[in-house]
N, CA, C and O atoms as CSV, one atom per row, in Angstrom:
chain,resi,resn,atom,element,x,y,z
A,1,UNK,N,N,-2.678,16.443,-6.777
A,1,UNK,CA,C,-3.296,15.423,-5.954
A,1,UNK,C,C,-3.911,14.354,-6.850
A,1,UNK,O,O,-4.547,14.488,-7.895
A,2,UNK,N,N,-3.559,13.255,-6.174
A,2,UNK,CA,C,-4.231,11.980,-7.351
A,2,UNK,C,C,-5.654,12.085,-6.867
A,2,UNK,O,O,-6.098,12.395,-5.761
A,3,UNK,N,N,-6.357,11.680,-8.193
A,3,UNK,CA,C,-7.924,11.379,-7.453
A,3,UNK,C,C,-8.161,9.970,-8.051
A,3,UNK,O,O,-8.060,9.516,-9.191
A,4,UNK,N,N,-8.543,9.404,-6.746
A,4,UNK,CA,C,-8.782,8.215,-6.620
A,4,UNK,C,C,-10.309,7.622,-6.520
A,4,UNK,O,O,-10.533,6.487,-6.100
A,5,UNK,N,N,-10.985,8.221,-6.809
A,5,UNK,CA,C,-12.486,7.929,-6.551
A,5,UNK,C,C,-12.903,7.213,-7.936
A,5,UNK,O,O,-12.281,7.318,-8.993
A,6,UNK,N,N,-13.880,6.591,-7.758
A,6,UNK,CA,C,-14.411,5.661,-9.161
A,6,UNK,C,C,-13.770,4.613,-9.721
A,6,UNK,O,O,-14.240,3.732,-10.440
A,7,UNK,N,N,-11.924,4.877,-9.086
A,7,UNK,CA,C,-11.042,3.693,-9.589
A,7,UNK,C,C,-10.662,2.250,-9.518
A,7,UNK,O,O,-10.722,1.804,-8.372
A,8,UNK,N,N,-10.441,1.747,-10.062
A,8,UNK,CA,C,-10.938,0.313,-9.450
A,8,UNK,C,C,-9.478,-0.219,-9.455
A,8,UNK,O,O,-8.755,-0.437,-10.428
A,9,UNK,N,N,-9.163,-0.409,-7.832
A,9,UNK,CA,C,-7.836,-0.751,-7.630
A,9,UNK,C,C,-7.517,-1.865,-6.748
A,9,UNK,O,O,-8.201,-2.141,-5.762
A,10,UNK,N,N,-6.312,-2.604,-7.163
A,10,UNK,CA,C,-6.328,-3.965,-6.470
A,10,UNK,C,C,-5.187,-3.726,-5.669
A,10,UNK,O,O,-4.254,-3.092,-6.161
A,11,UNK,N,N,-5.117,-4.199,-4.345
A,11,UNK,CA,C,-4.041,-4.125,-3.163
A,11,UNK,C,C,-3.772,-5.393,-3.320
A,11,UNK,O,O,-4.688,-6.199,-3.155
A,12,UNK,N,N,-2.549,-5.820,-3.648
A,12,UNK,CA,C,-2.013,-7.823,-3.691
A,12,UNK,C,C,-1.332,-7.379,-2.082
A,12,UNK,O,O,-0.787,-6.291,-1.894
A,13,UNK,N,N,-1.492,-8.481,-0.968
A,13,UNK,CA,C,-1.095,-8.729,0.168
A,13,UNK,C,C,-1.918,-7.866,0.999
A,13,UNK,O,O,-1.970,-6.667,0.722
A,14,UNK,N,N,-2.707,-8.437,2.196
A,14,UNK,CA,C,-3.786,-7.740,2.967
A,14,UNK,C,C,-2.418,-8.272,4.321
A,14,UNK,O,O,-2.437,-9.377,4.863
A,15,UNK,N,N,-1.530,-7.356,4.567
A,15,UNK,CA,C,-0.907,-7.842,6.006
A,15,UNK,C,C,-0.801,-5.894,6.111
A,15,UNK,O,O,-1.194,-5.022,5.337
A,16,UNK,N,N,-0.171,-5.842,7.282
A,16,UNK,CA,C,-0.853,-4.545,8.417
A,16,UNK,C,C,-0.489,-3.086,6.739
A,16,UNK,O,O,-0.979,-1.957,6.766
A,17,UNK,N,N,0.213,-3.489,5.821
A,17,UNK,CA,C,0.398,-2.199,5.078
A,17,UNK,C,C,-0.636,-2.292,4.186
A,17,UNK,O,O,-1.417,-1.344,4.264
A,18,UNK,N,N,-0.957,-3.295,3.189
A,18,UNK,CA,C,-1.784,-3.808,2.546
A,18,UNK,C,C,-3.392,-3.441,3.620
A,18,UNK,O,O,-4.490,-3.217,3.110
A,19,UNK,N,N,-3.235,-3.455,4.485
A,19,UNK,CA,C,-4.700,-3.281,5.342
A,19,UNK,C,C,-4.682,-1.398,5.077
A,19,UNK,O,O,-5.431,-0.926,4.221
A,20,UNK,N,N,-4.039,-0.759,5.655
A,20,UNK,CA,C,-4.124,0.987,5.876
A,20,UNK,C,C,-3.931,0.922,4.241
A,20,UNK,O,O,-4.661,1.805,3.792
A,21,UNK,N,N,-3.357,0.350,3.326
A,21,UNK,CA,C,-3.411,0.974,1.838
A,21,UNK,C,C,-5.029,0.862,1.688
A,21,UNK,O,O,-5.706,1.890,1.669
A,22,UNK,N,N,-5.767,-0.745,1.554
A,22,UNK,CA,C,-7.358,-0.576,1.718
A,22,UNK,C,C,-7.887,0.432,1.828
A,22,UNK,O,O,-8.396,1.246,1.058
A,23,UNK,N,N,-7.692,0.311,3.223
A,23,UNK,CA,C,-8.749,1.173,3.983
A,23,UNK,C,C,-8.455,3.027,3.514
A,23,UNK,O,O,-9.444,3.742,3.352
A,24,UNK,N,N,-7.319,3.492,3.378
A,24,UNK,CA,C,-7.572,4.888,2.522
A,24,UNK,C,C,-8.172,5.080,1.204
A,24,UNK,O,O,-9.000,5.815,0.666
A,25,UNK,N,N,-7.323,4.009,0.886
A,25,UNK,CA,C,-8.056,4.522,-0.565
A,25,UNK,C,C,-9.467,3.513,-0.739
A,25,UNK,O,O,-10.038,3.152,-1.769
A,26,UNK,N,N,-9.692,3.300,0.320
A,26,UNK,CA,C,-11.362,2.925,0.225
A,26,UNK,C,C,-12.067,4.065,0.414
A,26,UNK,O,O,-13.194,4.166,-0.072
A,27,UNK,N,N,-11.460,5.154,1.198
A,27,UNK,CA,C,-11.966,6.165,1.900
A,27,UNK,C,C,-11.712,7.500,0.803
A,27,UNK,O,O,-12.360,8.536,0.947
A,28,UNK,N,N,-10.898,7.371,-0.078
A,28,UNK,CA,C,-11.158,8.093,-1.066
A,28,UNK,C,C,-11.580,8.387,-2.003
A,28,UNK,O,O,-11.329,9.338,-2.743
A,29,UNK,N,N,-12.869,6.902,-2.120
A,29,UNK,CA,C,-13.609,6.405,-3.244
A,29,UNK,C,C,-13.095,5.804,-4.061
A,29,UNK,O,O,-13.620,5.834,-5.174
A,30,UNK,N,N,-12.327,5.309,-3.942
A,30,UNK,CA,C,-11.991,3.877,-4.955
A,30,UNK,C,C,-12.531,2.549,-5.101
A,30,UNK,O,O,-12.457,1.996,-4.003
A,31,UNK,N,N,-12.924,1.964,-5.771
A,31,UNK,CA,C,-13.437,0.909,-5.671
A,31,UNK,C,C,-12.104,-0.362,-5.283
A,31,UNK,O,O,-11.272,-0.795,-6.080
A,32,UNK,N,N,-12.238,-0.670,-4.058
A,32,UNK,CA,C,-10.842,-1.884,-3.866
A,32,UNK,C,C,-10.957,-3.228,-3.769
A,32,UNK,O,O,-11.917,-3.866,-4.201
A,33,UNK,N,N,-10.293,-3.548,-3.382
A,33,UNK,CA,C,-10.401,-5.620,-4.239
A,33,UNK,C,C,-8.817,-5.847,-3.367
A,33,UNK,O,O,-7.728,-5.322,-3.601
A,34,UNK,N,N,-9.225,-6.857,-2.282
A,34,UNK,CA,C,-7.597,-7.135,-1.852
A,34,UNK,C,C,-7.287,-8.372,-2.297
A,34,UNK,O,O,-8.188,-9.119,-2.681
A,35,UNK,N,N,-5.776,-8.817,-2.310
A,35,UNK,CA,C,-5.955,-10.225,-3.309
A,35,UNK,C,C,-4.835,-10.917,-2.229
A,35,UNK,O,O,-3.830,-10.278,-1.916
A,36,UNK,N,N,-5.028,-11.939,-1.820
A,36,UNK,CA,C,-3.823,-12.667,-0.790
A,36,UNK,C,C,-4.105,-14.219,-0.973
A,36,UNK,O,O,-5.055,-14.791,-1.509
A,37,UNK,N,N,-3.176,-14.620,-0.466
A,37,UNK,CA,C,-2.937,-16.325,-0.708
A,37,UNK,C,C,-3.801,-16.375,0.295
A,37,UNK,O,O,-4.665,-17.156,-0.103
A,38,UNK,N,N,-4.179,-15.902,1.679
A,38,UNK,CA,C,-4.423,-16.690,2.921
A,38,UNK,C,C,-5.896,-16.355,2.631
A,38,UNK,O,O,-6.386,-15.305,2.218
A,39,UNK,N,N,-6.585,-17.755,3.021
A,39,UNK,CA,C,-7.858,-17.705,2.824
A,39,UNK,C,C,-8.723,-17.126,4.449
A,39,UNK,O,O,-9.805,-16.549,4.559
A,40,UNK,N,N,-8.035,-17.431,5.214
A,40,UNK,CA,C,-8.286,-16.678,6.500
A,40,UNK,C,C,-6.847,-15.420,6.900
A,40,UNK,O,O,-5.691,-15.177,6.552
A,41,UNK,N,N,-7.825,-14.961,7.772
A,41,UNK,CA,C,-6.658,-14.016,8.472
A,41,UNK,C,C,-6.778,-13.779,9.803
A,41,UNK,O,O,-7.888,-13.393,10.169
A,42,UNK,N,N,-5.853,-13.920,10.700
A,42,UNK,CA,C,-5.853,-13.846,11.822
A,42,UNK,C,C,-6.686,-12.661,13.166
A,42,UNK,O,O,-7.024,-12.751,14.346
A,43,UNK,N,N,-6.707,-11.674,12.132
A,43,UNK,CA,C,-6.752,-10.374,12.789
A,43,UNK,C,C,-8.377,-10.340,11.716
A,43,UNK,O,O,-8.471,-9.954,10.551
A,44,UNK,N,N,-9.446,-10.868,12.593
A,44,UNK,CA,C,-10.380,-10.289,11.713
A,44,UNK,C,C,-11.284,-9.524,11.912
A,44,UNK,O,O,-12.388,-9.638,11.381
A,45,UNK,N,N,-10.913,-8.487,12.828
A,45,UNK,CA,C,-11.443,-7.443,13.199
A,45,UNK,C,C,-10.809,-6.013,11.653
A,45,UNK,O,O,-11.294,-4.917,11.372
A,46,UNK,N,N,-9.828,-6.628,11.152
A,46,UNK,CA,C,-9.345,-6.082,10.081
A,46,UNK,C,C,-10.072,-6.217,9.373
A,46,UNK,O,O,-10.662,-5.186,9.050
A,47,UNK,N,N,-10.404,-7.222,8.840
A,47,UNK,CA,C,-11.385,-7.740,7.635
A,47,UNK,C,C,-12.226,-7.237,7.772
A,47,UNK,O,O,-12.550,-6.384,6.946
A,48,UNK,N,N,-13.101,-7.534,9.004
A,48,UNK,CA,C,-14.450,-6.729,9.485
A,48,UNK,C,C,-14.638,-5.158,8.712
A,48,UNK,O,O,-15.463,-4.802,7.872
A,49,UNK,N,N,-13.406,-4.326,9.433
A,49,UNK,CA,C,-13.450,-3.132,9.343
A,49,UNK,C,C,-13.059,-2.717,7.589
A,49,UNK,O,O,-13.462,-1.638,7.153
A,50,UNK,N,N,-12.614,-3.247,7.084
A,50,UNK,CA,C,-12.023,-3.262,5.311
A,50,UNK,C,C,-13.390,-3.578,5.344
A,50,UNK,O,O,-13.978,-2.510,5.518
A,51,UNK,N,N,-14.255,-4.571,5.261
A,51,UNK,CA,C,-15.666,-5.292,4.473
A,51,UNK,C,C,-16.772,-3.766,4.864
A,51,UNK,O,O,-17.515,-3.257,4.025
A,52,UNK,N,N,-16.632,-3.311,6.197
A,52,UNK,CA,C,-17.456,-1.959,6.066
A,52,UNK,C,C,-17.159,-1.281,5.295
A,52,UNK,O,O,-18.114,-1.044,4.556
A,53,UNK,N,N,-15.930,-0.580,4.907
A,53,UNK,CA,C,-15.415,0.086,3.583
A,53,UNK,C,C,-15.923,-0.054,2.444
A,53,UNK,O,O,-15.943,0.953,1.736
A,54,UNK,N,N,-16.418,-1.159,1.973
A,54,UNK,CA,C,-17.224,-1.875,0.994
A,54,UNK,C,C,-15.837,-2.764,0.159
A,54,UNK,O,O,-15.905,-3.122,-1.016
A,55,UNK,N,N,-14.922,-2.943,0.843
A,55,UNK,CA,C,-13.881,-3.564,0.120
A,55,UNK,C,C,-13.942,-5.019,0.072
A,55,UNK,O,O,-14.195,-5.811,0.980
A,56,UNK,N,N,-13.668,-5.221,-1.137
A,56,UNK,CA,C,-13.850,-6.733,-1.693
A,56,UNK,C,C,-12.155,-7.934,-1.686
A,56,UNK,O,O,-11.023,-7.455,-1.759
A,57,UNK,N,N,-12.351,-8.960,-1.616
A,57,UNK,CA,C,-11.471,-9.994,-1.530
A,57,UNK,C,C,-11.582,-11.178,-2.474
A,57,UNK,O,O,-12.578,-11.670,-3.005
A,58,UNK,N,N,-10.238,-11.523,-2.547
A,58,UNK,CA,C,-9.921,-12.174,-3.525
A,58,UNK,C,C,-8.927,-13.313,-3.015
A,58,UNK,O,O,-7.826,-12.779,-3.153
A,59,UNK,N,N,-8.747,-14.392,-2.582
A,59,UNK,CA,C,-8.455,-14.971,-1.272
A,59,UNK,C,C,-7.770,-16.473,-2.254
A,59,UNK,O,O,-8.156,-16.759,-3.387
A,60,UNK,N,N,-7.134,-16.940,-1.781
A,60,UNK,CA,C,-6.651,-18.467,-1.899
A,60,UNK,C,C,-5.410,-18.830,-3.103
A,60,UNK,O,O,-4.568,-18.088,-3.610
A,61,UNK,N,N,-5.614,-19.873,-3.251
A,61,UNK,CA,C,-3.428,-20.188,-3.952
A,61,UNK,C,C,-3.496,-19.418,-5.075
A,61,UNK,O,O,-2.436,-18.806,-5.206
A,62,UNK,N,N,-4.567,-19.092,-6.265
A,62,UNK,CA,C,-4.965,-19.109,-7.013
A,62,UNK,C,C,-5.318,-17.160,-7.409
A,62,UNK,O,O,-5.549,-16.727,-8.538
A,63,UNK,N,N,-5.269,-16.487,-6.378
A,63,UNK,CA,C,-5.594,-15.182,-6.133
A,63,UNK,C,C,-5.223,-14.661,-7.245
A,63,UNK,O,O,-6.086,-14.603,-8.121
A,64,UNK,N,N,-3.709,-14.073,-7.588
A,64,UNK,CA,C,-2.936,-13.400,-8.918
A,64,UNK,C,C,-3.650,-13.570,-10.315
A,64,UNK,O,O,-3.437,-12.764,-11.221
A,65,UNK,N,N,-4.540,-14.690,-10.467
A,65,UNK,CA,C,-4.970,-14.728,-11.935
A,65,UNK,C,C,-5.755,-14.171,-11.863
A,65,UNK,O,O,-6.189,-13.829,-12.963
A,66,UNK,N,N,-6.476,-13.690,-10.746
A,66,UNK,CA,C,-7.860,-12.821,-10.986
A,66,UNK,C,C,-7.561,-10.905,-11.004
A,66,UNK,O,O,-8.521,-10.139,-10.924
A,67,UNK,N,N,-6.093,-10.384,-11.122
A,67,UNK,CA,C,-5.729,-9.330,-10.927
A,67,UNK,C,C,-5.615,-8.849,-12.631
A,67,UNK,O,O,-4.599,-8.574,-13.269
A,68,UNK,N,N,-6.572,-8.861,-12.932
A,68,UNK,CA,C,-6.266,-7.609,-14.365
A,68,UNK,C,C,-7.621,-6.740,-14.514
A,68,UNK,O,O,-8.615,-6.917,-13.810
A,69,UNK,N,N,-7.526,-5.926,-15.378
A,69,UNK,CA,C,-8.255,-4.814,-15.839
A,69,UNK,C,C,-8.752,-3.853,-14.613
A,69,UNK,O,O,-9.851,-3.332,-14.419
A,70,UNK,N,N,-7.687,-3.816,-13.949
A,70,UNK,CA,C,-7.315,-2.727,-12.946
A,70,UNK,C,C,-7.128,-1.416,-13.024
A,70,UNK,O,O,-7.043,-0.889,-14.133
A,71,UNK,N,N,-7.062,-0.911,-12.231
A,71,UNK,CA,C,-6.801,0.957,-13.262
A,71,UNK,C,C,-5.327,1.447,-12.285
A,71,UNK,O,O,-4.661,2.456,-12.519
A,72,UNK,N,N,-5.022,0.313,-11.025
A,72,UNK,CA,C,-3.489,0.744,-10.286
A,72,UNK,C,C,-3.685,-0.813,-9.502
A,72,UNK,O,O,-4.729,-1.415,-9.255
A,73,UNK,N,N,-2.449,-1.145,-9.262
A,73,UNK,CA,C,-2.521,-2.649,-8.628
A,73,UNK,C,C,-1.003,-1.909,-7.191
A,73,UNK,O,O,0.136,-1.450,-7.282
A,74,UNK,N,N,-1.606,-2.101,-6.499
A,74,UNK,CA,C,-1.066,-1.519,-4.786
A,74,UNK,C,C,-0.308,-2.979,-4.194
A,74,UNK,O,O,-0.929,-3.888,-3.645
A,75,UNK,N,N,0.855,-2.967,-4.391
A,75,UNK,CA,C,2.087,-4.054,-4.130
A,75,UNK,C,C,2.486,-4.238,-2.642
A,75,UNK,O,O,3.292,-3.425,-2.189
A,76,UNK,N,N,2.017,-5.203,-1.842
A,76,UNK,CA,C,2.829,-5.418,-0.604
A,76,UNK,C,C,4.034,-5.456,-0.863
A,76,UNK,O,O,4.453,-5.745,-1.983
A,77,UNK,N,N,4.935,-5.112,0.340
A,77,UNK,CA,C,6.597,-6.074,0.196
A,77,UNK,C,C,7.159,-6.923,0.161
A,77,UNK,O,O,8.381,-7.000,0.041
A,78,UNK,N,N,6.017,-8.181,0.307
A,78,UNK,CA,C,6.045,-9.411,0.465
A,78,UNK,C,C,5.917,-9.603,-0.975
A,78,UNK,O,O,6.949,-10.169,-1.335
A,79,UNK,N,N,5.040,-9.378,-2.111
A,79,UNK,CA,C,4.755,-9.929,-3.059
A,79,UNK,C,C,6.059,-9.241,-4.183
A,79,UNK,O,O,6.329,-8.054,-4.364
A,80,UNK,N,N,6.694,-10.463,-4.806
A,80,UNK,CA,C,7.869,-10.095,-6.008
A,80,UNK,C,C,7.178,-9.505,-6.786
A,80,UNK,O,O,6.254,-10.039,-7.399
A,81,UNK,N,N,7.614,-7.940,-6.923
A,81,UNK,CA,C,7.225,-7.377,-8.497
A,81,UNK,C,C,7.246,-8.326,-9.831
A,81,UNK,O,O,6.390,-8.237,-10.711
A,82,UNK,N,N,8.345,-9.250,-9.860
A,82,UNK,CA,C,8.697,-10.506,-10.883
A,82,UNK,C,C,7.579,-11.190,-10.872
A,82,UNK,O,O,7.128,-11.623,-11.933
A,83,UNK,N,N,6.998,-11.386,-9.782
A,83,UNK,CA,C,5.900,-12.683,-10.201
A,83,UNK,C,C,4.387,-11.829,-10.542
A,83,UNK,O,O,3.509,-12.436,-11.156
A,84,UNK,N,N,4.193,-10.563,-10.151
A,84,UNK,CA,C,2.876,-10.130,-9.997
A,84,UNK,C,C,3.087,-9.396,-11.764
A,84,UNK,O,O,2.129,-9.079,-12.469
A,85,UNK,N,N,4.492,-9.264,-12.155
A,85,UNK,CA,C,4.237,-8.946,-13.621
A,85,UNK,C,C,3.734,-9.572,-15.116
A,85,UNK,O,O,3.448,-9.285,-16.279
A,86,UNK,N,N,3.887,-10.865,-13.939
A,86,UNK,CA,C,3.309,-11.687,-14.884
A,86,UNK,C,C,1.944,-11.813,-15.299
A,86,UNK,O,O,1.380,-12.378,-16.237
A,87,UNK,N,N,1.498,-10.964,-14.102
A,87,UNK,CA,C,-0.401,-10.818,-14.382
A,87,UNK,C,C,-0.820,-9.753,-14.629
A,87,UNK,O,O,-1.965,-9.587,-15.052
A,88,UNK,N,N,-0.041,-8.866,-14.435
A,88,UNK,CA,C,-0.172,-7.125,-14.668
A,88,UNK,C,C,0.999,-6.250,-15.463
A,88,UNK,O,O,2.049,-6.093,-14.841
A,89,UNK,N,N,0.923,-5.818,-16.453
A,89,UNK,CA,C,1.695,-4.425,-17.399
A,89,UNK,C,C,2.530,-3.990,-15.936
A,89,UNK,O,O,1.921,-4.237,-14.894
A,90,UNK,N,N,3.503,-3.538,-15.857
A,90,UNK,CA,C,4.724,-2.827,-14.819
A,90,UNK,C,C,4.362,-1.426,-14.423
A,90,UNK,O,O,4.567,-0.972,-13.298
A,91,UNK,N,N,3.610,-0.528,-15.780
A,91,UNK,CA,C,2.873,1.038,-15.522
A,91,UNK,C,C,2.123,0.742,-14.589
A,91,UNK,O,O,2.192,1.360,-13.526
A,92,UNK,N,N,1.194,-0.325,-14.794
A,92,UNK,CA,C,0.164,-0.343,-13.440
A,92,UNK,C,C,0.344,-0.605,-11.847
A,92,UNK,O,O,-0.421,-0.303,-10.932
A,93,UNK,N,N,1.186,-1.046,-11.822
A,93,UNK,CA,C,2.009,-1.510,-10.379
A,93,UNK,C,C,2.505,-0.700,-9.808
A,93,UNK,O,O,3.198,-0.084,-10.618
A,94,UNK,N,N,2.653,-0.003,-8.226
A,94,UNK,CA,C,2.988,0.658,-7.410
A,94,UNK,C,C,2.880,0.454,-6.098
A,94,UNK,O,O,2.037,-0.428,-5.933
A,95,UNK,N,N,3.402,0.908,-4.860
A,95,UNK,CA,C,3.521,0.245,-3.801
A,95,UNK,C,C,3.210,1.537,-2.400
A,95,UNK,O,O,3.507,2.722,-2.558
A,96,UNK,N,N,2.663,1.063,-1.274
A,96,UNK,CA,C,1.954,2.258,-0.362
A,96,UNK,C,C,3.129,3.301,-0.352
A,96,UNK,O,O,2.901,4.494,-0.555
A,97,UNK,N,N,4.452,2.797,-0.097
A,97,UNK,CA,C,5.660,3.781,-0.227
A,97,UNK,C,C,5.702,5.344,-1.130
A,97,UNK,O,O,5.824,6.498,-0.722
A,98,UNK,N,N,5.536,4.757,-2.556
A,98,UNK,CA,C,5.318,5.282,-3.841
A,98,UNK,C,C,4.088,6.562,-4.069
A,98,UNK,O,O,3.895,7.628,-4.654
A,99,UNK,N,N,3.429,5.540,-3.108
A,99,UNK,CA,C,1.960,6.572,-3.304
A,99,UNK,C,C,2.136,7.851,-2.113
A,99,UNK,O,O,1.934,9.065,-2.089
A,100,UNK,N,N,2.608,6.860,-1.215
A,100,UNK,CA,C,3.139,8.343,0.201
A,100,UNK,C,C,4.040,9.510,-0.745
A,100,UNK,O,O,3.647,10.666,-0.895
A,101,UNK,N,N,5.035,9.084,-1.211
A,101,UNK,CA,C,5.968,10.018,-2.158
A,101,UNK,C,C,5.349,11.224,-3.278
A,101,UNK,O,O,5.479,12.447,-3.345
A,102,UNK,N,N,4.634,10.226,-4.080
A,102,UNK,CA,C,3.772,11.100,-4.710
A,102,UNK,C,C,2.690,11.722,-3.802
A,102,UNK,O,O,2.232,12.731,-4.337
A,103,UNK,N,N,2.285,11.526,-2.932
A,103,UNK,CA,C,1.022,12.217,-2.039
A,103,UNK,C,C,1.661,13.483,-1.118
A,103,UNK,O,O,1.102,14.569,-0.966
A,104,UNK,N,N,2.617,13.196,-0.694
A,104,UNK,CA,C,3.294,13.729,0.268
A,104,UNK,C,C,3.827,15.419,-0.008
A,104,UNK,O,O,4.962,15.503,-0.478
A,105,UNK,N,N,3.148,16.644,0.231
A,105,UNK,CA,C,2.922,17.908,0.252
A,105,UNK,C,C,4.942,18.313,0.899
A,105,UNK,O,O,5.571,19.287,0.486
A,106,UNK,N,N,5.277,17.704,1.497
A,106,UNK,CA,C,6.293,18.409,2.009
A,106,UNK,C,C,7.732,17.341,1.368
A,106,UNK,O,O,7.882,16.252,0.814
A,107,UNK,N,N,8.410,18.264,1.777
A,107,UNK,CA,C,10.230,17.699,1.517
A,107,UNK,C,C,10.522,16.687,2.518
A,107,UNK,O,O,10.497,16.963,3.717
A,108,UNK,N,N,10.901,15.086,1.914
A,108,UNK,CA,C,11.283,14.004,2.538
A,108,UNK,C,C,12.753,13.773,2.398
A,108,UNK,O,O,13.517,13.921,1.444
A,109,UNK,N,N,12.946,13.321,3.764
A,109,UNK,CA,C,14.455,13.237,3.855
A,109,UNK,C,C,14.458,11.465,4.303
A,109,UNK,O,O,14.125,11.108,5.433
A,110,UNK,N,N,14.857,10.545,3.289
A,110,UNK,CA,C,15.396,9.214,3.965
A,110,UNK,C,C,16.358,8.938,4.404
A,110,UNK,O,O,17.429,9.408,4.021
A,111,UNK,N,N,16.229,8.112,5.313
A,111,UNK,CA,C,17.842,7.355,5.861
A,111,UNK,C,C,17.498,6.081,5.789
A,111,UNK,O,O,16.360,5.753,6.125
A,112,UNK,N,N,18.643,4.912,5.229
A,112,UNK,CA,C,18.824,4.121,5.386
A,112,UNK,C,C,19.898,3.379,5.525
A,112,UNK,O,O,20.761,3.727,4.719
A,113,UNK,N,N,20.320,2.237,6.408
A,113,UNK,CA,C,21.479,1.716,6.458
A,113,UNK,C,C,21.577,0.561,7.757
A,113,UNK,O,O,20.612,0.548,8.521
A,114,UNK,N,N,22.301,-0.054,7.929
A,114,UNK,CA,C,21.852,-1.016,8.963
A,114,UNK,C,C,22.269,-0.116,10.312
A,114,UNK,O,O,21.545,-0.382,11.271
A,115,UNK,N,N,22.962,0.569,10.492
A,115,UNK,CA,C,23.013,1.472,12.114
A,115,UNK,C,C,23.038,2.670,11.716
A,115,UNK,O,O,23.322,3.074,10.588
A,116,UNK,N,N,22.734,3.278,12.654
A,116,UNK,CA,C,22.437,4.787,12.904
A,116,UNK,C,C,21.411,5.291,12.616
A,116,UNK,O,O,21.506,6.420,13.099
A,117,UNK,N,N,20.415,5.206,12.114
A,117,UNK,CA,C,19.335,5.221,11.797
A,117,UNK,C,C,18.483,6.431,12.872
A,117,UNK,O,O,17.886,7.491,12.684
A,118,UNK,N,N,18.829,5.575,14.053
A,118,UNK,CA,C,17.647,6.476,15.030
A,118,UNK,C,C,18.682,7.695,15.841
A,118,UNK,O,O,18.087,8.623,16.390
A,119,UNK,N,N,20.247,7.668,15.902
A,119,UNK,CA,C,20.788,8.479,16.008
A,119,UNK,C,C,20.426,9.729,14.483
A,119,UNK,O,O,19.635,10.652,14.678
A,120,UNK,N,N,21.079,9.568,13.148
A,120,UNK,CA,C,20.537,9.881,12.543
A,120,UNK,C,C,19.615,10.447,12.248
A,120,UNK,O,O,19.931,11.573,11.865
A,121,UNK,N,N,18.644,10.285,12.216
A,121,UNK,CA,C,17.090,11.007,12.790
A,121,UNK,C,C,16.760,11.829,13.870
A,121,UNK,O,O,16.041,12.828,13.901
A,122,UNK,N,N,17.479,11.185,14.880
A,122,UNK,CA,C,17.141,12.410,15.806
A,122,UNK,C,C,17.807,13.816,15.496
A,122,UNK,O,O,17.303,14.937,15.566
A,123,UNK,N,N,18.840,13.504,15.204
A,123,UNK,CA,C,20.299,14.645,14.879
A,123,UNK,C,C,19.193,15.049,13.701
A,123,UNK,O,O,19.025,16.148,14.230
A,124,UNK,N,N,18.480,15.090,12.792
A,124,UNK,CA,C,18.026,16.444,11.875
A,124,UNK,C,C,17.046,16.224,12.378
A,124,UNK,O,O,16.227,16.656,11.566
A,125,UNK,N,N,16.321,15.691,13.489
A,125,UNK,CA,C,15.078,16.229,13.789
A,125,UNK,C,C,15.745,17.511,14.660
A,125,UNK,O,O,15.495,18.628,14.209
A,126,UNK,N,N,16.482,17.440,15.737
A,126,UNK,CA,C,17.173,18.852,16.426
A,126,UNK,C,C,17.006,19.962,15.626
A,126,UNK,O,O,16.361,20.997,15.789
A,127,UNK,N,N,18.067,19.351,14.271
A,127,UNK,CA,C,18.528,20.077,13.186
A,127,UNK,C,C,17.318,21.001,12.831
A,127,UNK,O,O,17.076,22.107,13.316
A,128,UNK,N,N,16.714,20.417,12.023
A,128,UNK,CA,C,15.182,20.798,11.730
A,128,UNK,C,C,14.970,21.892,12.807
A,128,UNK,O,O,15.242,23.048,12.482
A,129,UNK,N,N,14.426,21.596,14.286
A,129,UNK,CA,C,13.983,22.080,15.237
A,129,UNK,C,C,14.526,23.493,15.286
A,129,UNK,O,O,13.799,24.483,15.221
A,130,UNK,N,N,15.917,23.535,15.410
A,130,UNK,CA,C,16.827,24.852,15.457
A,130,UNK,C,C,16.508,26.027,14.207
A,130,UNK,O,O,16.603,27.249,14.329
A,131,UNK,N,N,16.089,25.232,12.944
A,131,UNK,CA,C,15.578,26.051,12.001
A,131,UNK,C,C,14.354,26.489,11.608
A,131,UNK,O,O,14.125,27.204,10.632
A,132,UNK,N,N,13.479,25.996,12.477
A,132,UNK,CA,C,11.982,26.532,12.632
A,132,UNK,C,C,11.475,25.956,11.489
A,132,UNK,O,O,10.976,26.786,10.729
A,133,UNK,N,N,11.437,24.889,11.136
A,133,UNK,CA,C,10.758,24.210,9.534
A,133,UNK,C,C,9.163,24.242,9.732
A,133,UNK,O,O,8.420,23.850,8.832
């Protein structure tokens, strides 16, 4: 299990994944810092609830230069690994995906592809079901 408490970690992009990355690992004692171009945000009942967390912001065109001496930098999907390497070492960079993978206690099965997907899924969820997992 990673321990995340005391660490001082930056989330680049506060949109709905970038928000639940915050807010856990605010909740696991990390010290967090979100960093986004938008100086407002629409949804600021989000913000609200991140600023109780004690989570800090880093806001406007200019955001990325203020991202170093981090101890893990938490990557939206929006933001190019290419451009955010330019402010951060590549070891330090990782994304909510990454951290589910490494966090994640049980055996993951992906699918991806442009169809079948939810056929797919259902068929080994059955699957699964029939074998008592």
């Amino acid at each position: 299990m990673i321990d995340f408490k005391n660490k001082k970690i930056a989330v680049v992009g506060f949109g709905i994944e970038g928000l639940s990355s915050a807010l856990y690992l605010a909740g696991k004692g990390a010290e967090v810092t979100v960093f986004d171009k938008n100086k407002e945000f629409s949804e600021k009942v989000a913000v609200e609830e991140a600023k109780k967390m004690k989570v800090n912001f880093v806001l406007g065109e200019f955001y990325l230069e203020r991202v170093k001496g981090f101890d893990l930098v938490v990557r939206s999907p929006g933001i190019k690994l290419s451009v955010l390497e330019k402010y951060v070492p590549r070891e330090k960079i990782t994304s909510q995906i990454k951290l589910f993978f490494d966090l994640c206690p049980a055996e993951i099965i992906g699918i991806t592809g442009t169809k079948g997907k939810g056929t797919t899924s259902s068929l080994i969820y059955e699957m699964l079901k029939k074998t008592r997992f």
